[in-house]
C-alpha positions in Angstrom: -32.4 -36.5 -4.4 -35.0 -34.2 -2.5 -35.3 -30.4 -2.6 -33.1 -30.2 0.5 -29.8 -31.5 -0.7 -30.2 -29.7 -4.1 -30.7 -26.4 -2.2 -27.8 -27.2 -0.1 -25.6 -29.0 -3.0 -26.0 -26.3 -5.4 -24.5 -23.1 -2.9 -22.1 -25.9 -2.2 -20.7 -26.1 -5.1 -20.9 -22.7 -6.0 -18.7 -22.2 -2.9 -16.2 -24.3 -4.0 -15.5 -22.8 -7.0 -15.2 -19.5 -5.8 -13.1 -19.9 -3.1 -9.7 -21.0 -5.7 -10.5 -17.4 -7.6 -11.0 -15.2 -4.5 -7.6 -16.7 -3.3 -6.0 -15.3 -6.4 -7.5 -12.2 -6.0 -6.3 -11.9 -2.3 -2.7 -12.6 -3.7 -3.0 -9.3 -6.1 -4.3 -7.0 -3.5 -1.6 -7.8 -0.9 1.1 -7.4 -4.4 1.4 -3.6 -3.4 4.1 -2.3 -1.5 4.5 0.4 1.3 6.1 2.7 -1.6 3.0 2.1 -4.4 0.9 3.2 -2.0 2.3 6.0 -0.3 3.1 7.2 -3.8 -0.5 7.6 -4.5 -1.0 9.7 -1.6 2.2 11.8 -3.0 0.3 11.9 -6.4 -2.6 12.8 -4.9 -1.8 15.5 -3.3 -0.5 17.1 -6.5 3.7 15.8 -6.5 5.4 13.3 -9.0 6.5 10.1 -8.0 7.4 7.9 -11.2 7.8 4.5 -10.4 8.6 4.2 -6.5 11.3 2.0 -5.8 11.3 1.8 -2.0 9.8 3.2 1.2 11.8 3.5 4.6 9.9 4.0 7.6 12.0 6.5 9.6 11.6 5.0 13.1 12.9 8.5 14.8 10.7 11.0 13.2 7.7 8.8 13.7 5.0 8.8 16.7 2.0 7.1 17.7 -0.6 8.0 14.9 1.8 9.5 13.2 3.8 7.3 10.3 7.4 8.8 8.6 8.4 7.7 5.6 11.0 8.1 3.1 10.1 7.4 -0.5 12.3 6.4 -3.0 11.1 7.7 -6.5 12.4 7.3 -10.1 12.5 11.2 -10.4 12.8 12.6 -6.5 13.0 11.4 -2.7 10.0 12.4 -0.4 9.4 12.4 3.1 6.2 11.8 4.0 4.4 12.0 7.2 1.0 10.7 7.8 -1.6 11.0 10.3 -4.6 9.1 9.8 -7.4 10.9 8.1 -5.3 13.7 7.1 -3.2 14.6 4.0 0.2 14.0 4.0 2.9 16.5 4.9 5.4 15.9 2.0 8.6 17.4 1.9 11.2 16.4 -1.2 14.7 15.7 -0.5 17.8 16.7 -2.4 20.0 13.1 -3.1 21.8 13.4 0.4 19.3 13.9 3.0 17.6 10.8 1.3 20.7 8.7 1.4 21.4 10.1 4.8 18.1 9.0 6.2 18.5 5.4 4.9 21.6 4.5 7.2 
């Protein structure tokens, strides 16, 4: 074998290994759901939000640019409306507006 084809062989197989692993990692990222991580913004900005369960897009209450959300928690309901770049306006719901919302 010359010095070409190990220099090429070598990456090669390299390559081939990695790719299996990377496709696995892929998998975990795309896990999250809408809710996980609209419930980090909700956390971030200073709110609870134990284990959200789901996230509703309200279709009538959103706009271009601008995203509406209702987010099932363990402990509350939030709406949340997102522009890009911006925090989050977050309003919690008592159990009816929430259920209301959903229909």
């Amino acid at each position: 074998m010359n010095v070409f084809n190990r220099s090429v062989l070598v990456p090669a197989l390299l390559a081939a290994a990695l790719v299996p692993a990377s496709e696995r990692l892929v998998g975990l990222a795309y896990a999250e759901t809408d809710a996980d991580v609209i419930a980090v913004q909700i956390r971030n900005q200073g709110l609870t939000c134990d284990k959200p369960q789901q996230a509703t897009r309200d279709e009538k209450l959103s706009k271009p640019d601008y995203d509406v959300w209702v987010v099932k928690c363990e402990n509350a309901t939030y709406r949340v409306g997102r522009y890009p770049n911006l925090p989050a306006k977050i309003e919690k719901l008592n159990g009816d507006e929430g259920a209301d919302r959903k229909k």
